[in-house]
C-alpha atoms as one frame of an Amber mdcrd trajectory, in Angstrom:
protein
  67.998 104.263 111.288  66.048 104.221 114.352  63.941 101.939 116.424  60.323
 102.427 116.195  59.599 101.450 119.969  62.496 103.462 121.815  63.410 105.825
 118.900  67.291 104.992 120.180  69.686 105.067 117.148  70.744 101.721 115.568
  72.845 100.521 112.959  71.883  98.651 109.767  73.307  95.393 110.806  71.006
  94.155 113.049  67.129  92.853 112.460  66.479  93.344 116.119  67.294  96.875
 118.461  70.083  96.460 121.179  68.387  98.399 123.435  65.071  97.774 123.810
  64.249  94.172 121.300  61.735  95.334 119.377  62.081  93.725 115.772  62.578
  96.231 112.750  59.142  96.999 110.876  59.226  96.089 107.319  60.037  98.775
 106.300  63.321  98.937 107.958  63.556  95.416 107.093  64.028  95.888 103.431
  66.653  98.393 104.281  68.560  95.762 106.227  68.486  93.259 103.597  69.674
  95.453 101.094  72.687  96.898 103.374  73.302  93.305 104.076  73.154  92.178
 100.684  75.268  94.631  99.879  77.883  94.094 102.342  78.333  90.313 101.500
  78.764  91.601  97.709  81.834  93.826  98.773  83.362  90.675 100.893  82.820
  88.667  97.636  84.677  91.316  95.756  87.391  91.322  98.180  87.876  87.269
  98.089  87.688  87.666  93.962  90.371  89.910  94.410  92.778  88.478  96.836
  91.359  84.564  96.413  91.767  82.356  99.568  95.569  84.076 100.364  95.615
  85.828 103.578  96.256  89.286 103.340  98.192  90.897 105.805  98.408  94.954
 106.749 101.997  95.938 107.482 102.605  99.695 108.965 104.943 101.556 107.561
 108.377 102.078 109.611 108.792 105.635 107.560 105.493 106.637 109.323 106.718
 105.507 112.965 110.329 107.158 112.239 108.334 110.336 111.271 106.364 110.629
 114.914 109.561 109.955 116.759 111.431 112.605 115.028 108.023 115.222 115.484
 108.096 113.962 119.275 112.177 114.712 120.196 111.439 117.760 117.906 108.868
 118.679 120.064 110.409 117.827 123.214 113.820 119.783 122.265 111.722 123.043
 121.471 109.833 122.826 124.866 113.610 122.437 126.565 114.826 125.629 125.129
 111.777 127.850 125.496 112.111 126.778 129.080 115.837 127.524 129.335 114.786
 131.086 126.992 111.972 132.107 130.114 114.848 131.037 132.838 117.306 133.371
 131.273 114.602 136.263 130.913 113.435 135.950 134.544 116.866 135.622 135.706
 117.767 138.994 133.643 114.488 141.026 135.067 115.559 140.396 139.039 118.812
 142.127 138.261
């Protein structure tokens, strides 16, 4: 959506623009309550689901073990094509 006064981009969550203040016409007004009608819905679903618990995200380890393997990996391949160019250079000058 953008603002009818500056014509700068802004979200759906606001009834007012960032930038320049101007209030949303009606229009866009209807289009705001509905988005945030719509967003308090899903964050009712979500407390139906889980209840008053707190949930809490946990990364995976398996993911973390994966980039440090891709990284050393990496790192080992970049050792030998340097020691690979050495041993070419060195052989040309001969």
């Amino acid at each position: 959506m953008h603002c009818k006064r500056c014509g700068k981009a802004i979200g759906t969550d606001r009834g007012i623009c960032p930038f320049c203040g101007a209030m949303l016409s009606s229009e866009q007004m209807e289009i705001y309550k509905k988005d945030k009608k719509a967003s308090l819905q899903r964050a009712e679903l979500l407390t139906e689901k889980y209840g008053n618990q707190r949930v809490y995200y946990e990364p995976n380890k398996s993911n973390e073990n994966k980039l440090i393997v891709l990284f050393i990996t990496l790192g080992i391949a970049v050792i030998l094509a340097i020691l690979v160019l050495i041993i070419v250079i060195n052989i040309n000058h001969r």
